[in-house]
ChimeraX commands (.cxc) that place a marker at each C-alpha (Angstrom):
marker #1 position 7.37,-2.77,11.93 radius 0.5
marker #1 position 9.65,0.19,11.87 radius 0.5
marker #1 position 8.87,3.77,10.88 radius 0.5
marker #1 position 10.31,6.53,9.10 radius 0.5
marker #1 position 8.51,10.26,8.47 radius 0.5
marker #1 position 4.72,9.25,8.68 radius 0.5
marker #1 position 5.14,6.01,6.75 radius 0.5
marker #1 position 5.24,2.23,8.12 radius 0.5
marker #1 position 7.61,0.28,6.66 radius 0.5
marker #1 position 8.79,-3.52,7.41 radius 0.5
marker #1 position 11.31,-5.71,5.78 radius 0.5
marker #1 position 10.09,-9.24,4.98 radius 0.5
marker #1 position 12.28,-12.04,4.08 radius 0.5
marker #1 position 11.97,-14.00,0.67 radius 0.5
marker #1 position 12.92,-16.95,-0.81 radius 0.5
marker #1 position 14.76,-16.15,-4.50 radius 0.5
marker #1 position 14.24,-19.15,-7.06 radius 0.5
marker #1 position 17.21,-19.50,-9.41 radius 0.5
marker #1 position 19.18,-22.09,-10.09 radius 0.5
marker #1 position 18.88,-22.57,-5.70 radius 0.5
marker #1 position 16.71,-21.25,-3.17 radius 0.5
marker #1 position 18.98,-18.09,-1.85 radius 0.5
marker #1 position 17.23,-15.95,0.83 radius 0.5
marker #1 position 16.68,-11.98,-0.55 radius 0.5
marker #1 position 14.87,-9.63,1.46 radius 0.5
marker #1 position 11.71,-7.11,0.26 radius 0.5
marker #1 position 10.01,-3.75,1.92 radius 0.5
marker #1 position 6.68,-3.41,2.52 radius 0.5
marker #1 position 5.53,0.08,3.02 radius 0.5
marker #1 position 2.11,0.98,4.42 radius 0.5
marker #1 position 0.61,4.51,4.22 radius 0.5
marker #1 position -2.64,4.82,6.07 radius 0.5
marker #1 position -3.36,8.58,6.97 radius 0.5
marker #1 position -0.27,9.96,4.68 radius 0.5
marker #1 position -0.94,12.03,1.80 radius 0.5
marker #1 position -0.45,11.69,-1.31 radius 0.5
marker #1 position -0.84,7.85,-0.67 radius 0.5
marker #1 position -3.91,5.84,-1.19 radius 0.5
marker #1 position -4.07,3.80,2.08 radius 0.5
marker #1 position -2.59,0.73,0.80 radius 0.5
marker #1 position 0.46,-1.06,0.35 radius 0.5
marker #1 position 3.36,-0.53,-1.22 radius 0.5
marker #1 position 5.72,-3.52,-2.54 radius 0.5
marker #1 position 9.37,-2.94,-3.03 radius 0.5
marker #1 position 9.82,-4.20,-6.88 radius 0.5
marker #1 position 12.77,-5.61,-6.51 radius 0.5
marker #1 position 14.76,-8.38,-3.90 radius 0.5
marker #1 position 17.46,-6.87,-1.67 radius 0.5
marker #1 position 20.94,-8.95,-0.64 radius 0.5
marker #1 position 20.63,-7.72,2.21 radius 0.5
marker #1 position 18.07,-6.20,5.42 radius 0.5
marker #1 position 19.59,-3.07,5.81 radius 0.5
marker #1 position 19.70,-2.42,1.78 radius 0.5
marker #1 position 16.03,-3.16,2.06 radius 0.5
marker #1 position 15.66,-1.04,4.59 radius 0.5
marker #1 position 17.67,2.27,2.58 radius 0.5
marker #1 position 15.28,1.55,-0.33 radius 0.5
marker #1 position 12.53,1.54,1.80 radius 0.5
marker #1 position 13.75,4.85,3.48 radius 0.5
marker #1 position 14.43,6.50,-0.17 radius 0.5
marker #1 position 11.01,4.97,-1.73 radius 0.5
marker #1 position 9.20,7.19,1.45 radius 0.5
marker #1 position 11.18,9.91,0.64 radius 0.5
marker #1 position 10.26,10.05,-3.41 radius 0.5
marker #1 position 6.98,9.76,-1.78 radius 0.5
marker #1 position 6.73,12.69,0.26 radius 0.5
marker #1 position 8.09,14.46,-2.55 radius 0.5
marker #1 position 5.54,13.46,-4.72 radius 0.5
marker #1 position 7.88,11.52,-7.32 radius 0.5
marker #1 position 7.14,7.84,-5.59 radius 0.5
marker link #1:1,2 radius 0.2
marker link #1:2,3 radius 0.2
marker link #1:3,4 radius 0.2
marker link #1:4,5 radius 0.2
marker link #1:5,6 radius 0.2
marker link #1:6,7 radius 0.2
marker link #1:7,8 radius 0.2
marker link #1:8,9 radius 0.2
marker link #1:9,10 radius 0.2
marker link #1:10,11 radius 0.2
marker link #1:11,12 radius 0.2
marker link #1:12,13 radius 0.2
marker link #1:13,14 radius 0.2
marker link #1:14,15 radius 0.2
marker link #1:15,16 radius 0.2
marker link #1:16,17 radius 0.2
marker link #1:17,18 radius 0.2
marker link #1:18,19 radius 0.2
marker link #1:19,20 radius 0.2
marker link #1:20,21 radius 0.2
marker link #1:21,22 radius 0.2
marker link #1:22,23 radius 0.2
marker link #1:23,24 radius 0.2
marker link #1:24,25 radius 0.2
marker link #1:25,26 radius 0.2
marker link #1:26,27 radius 0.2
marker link #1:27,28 radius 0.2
marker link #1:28,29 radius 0.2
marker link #1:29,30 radius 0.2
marker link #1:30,31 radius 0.2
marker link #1:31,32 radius 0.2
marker link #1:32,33 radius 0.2
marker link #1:33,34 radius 0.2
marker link #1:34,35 radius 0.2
marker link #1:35,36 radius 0.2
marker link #1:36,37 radius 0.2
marker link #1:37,38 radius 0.2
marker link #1:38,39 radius 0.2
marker link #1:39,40 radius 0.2
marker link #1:40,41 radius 0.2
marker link #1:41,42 radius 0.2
marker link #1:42,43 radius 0.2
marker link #1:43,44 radius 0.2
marker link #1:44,45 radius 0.2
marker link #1:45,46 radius 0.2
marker link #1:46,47 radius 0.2
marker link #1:47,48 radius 0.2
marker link #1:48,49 radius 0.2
marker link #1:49,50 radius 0.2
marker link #1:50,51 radius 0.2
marker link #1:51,52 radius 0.2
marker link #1:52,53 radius 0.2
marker link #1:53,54 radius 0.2
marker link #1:54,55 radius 0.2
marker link #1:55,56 radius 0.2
marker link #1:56,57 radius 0.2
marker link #1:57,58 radius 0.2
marker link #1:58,59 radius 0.2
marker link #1:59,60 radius 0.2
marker link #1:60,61 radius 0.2
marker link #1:61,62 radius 0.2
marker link #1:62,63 radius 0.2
marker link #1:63,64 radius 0.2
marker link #1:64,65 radius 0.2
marker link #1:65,66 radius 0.2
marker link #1:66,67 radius 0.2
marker link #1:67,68 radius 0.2
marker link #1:68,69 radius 0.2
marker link #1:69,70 radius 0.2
view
């Protein structure tokens, strides 16, 4: 579990289905106590290559958050 501002975030692993099983990565980010977020979880909506891109989208989703756009 990492954080960034107020937010929780973590990066999860995930299996992508093509044509073969390739690994992708996803963000979870969970805002208990942080306004304007509900208390619940936030999914990344799309599968990452890599951690660390996870881990920027998960940085910029908090960000659009805090600025009320996320």
């Amino acid at each position: 579990m990492e954080q960034y501002s107020c937010y929780k975030f973590e990066i999860k692993k995930a299996i992508f289905m093509k044509d073969i099983a390739e690994l992708r990565y996803v963000y979870e980010i969970y805002g208990t106590g942080c306004l304007p977020y509900d208390d619940g979880v936030i999914e990344s909506s799309e599968w990452f290559d890599t951690e660390q891109e996870a881990r920027y989208a998960a940085i910029g989703h908090i960000t659009l958050l805090e600025n009320g756009e996320g």
